[in-house]
C-alpha positions as CSV (number, residue, x, y, z in Angstrom):
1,X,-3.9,6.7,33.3
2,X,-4.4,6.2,29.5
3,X,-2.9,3.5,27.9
4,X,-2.3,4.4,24.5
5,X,0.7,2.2,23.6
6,X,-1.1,-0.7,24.9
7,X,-4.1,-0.5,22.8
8,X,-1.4,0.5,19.9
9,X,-0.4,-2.7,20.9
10,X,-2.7,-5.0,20.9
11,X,-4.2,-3.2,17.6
12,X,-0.8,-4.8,15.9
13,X,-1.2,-8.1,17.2
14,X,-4.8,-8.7,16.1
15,X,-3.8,-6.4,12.3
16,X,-0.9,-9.5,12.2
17,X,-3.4,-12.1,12.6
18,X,-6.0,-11.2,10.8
19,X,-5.8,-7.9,8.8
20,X,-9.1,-8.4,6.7
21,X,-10.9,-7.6,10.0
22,X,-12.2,-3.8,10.8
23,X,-11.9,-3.5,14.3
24,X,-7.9,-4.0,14.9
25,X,-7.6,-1.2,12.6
26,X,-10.1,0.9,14.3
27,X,-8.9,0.4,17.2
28,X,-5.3,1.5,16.6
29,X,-6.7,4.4,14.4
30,X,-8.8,5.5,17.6
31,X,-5.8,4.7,20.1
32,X,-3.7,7.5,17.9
33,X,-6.8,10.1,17.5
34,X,-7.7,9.5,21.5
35,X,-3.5,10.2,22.0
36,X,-3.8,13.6,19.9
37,X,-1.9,12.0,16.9
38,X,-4.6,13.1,14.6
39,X,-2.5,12.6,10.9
40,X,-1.1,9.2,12.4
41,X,-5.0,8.0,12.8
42,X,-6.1,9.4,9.3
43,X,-3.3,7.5,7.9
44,X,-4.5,3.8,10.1
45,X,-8.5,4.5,9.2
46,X,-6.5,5.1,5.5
47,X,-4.8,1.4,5.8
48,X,-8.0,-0.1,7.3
49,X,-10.4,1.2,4.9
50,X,-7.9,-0.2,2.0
51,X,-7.9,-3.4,3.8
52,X,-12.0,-3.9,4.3
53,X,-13.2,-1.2,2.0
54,X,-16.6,0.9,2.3
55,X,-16.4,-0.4,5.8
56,X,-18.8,2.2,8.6
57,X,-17.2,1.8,11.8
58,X,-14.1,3.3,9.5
59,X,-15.6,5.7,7.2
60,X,-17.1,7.4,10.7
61,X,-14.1,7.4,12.5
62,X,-11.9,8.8,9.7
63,X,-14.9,11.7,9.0
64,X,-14.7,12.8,12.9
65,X,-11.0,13.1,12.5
66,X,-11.3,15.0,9.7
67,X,-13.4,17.3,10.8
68,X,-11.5,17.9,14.0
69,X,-8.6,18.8,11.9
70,X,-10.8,21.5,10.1
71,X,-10.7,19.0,6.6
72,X,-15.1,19.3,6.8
73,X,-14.4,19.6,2.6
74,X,-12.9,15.5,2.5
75,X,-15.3,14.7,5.5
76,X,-18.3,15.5,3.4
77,X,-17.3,13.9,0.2
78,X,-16.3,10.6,2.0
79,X,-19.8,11.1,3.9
80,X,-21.5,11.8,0.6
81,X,-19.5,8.9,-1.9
82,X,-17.5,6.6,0.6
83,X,-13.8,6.3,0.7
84,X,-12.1,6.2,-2.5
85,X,-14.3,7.6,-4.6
């Protein structure tokens, strides 16, 4: 059984304690992409990346969403200059 809303979840808790960290927002951005809700998790790799910038656990997860969608164009710039540039 997957347990998507937990890990949404807990993501939350940990983003409200201590949103400077990467891995509550990868976790909820991979929660969302592993549930199929592929322009939810672009937007929480989006949030996490503006909260701990340049960050790789982030940039990779936001590239393999991207390219699932088809988006290999924004996936190779973000590869090639990092996110926000």
């Amino acid at each position: 059984m997957r347990r998507y809303d937990a890990a949404l979840q807990d993501a939350q808790k940990a983003m409200e304690l201590r949103s400077d960290w990467w891995k509550p927002h990868h976790r909820k951005a991979t929660a969302l992409h592993a549930a199929g809700q592929l322009d939810d998790s672009v937007a929480a790799y989006h949030t996490g990346l503006r909260h701990v910038p340049n960050d790789d656990a982030l940039i990779s997860g936001l590239v393999s969403v991207l390219r699932e969608q088809g988006d290999e164009g924004q996936a190779s710039r973000i590869e090639q200059y990092g996110f926000g540039n």
